[in-house]
N, C-alpha and C positions, 0 to 999 in steps of 0.2 A: 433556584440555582442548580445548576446541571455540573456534576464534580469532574475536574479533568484528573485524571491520574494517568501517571505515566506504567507500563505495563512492570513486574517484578522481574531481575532487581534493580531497576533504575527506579521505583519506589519503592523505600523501603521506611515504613513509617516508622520504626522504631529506632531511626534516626532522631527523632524533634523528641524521643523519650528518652536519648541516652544520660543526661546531665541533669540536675534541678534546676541548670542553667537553661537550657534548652525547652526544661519543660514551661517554664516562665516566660518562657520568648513565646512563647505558641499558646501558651495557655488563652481559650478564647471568652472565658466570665471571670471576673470577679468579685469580690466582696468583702465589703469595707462597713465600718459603722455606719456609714450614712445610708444604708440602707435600710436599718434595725426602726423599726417602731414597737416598743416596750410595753406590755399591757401591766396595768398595775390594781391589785384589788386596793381599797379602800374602807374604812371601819372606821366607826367612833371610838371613844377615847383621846386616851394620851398616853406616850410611849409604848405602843404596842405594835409589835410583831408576831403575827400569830400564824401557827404555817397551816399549810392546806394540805391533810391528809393525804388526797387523793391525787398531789399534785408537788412530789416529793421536790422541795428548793422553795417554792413558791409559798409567798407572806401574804396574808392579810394585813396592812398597814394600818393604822392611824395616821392623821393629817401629819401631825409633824415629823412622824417615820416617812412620809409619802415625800416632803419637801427634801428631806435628807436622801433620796434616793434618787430625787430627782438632780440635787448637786452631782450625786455619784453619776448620774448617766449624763448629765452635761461634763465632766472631766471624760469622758470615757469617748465622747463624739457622737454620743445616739442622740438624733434631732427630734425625738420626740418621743411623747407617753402618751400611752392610752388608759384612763380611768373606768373602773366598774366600780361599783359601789357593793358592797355587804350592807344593806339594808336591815335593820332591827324587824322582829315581825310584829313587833304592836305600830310600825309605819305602814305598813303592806295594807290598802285597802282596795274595794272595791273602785273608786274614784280617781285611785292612783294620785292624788293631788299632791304626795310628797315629792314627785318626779320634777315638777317645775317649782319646787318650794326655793327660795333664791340663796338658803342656806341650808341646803341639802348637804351630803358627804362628795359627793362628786362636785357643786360648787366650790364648797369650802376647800377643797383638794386641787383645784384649777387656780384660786387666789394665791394659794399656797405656792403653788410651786411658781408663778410667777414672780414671787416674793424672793423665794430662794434662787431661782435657776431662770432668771429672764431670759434664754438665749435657747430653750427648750421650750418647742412647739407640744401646747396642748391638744389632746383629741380624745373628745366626752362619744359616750355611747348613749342613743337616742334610738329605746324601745322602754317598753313600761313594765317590761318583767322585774328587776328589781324591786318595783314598787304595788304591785299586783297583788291580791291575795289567790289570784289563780293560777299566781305564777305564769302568764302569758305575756304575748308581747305588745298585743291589742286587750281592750275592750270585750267580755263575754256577757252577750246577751243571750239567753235559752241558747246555752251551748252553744252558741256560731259566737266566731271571732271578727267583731265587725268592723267593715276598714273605715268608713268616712267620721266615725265619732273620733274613732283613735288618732286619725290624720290631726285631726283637730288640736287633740291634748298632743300631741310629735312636738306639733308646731309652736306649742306652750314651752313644751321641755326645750327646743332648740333656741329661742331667744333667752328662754333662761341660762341657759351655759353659754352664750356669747355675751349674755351681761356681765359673766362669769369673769370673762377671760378667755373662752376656747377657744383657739386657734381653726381647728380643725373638727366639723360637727362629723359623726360617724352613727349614721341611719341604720342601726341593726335589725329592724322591721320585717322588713319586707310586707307591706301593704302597699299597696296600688297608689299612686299619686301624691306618696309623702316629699318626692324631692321638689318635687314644681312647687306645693306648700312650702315647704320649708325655704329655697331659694326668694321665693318672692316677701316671706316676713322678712327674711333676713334684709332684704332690699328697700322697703320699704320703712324700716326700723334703726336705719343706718348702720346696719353690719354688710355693709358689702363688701368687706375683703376677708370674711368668714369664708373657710371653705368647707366643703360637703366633699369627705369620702365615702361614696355609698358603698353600703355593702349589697351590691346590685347583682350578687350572684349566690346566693346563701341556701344552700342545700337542708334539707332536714334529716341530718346525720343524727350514728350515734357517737360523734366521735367528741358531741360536746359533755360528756355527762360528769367529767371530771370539772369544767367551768361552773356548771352549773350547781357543783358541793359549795365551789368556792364564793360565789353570790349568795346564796341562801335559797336556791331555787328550786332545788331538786323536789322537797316535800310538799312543797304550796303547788306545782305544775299537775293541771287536771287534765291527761287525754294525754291529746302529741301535736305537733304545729305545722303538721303536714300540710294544711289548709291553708297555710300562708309562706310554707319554706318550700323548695324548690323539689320537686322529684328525683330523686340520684341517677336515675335515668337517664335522665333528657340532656343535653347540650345545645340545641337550636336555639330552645327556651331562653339561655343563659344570655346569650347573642340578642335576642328580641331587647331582656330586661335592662341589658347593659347599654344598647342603643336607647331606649326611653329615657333611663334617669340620665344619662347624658346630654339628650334634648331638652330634660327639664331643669339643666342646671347643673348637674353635679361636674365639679370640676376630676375627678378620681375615683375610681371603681375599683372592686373589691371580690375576691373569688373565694368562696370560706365554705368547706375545710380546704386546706393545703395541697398537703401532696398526694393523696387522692384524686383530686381537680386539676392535675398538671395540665391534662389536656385542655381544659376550660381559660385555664392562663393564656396556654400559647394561644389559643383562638382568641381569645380579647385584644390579646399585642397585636398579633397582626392582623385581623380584621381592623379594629379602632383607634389602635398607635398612640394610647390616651396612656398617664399616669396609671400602673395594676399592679396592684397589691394583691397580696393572698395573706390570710391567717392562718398560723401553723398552731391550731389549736389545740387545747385541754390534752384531747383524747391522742393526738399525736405525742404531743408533750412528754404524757404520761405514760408510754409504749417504750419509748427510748430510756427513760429514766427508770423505768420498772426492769427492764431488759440489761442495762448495765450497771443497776444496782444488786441485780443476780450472776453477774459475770460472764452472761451472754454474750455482749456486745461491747466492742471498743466504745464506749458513752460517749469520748470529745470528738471521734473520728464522724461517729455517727451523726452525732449533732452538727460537725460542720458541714458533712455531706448533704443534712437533708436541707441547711440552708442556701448550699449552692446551688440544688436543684432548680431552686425557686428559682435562680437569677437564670438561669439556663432556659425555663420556659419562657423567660420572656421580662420578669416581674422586677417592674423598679424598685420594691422592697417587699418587706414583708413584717407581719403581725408577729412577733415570738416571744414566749415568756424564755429563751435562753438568750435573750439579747446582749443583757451584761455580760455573761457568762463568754459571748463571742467578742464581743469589744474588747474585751479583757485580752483574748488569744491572740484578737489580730493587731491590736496594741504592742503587745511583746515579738512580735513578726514572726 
């Protein structure tokens, strides 16, 4: 698009700024609950809420805590949760075999909330780091991170959370050929109206390291997951990965971290005009909330700004642990 303006002063843009009335009329994004996708940790027990240090607001739930929040965010208009599990480490093995156990903390947490909140779309997270003793997200054989055994066990974990209940499968891997896998058990197994948001664009930031307290991950993790998460670098790359898991099925793609990857967003939208999400993750999270709990920063100004960015690049919603917290805002108008 090629902008016609009329020369100064017969434009004078600070016309369409004069009024909140005016700015409304012109305002060109906005954002509503139905944009919000809610990450939610998960932990055994009963009645617990436990908060995560690193990640000032944010609970570790137990199940029944998890259905109760999930009523809250069905009142509130947020279409959906996403589930991590906090894993026990006498579970964490080598085998990973608790990832598809069918009453795992993240099953048990999908039943749940479909119990409490049938009208909120579930979405499980499908990598094996929570259940790893190396804290990875793949399989480690003599130090290499190997893709086609892992693809294997993905594809274990992803029918288990659609026997679950999961709405919404979300591939946080990044290994070579897990969507075409996972699309065709799901096919073949009678989940075909499971859907697959990939995370087909996952950088190997350090912006996760606040998530990664709240999973149990941080001390089991041997190395870094360079070898299989995206170079910060690159962008073409992003483009490549985003067109494959697309042809192998995936209905929705994913640019993660956030607002760092702005640019990676708008090239998804408008290159492949498909469903794009971004996750405003951990280490964003924890920048905003650190920042205006020292009085830096306006905290609800900031937070809403960086969630409107997202919709500005392009992004039909987005991943935020401040999801209630905006529901809540834009509820009261």
């Amino acid at each position: 698009m090629t902008p016609t303006v009329a020369p100064f002063p017969a434009a004078r843009f600070r016309r369409a700024r004069r009024t909140s009335a005016l700015r409304a009329l012109t305002q060109e994004n906005a954002l509503t609950p139905g944009d919000l996708i809610w990450p939610i940790f998960v932990r055994d027990g009963k009645g617990i809420e436990e908060p995560v240090g690193s990640m000032p607001g944010v609970m570790r739930r137990s199940v029944d805590k998890i259905a109760q929040a999930a009523k809250h965010a069905q009142s509130l208009g947020i279409p959906a949760i996403c589930l991590f599990p906090y894993t026990d480490d006498s579970l964490k093995t080598e085998d990973c075999a608790e990832a598809w156990n069918p009453n795992n903390l993240s099953n048990q947490a999908t039943r749940a909330i479909k119990d409490a909140a049938p009208d909120i779309a579930v979405m499980t997270d499908v990598a094996l780091d929570p259940y790893n003793i190396n804290g990875h997200d793949g399989f480690v054989e003599d130090d290499v991170i190997v893709n086609d055994r892992t693809v294997d066990a993905l594809v274990k974990m992803t029918l288990a959370q659609a026997e679950a209940g999961a709405d919404i499968i979300g591939p946080s891997d990044m290994m070579d050929g897990r969507i075409g896998a996972m699309r065709s058990a799901l096919e073949s197994e009678g989940h075909q109206n499971v859907m697959i948001l990939s995370y087909a664009a996952k950088y190997a930031s350090a912006y996760y390291g606040p998530f990664r307290d709240a999973v149990g991950a941080s001390g089991a993790l041997k190395g870094d997951k360079k070898t299989y998460q995206m170079n910060p670098a690159n962008s073409d790359e992003a483009m490549r990965l985003i067109q494959r898991d697309l042809q192998e099925g995936a209905d929705m793609v994913m640019v993660k971290p956030g607002m760092p990857y702005l640019d990676i967003c708008r090239r998804v939208k408008d290159g492949f005009g498909v469903p794009t999400y971004a996750y405003q993750v951990s280490g964003e999270y924890a920048m905003i909330e650190a920042a205006a709990q020292n009085g830096w920063i306006d905290g609800e100004r900031v937070m809403m700004e960086s969630l409107m960015c997202f919709k500005r690049a392009g992004c039909d919603g987005v991943l935020s642990y401040f999801a209630p917290r905006v529901a809540e805002i834009l509820a009261n108008g």
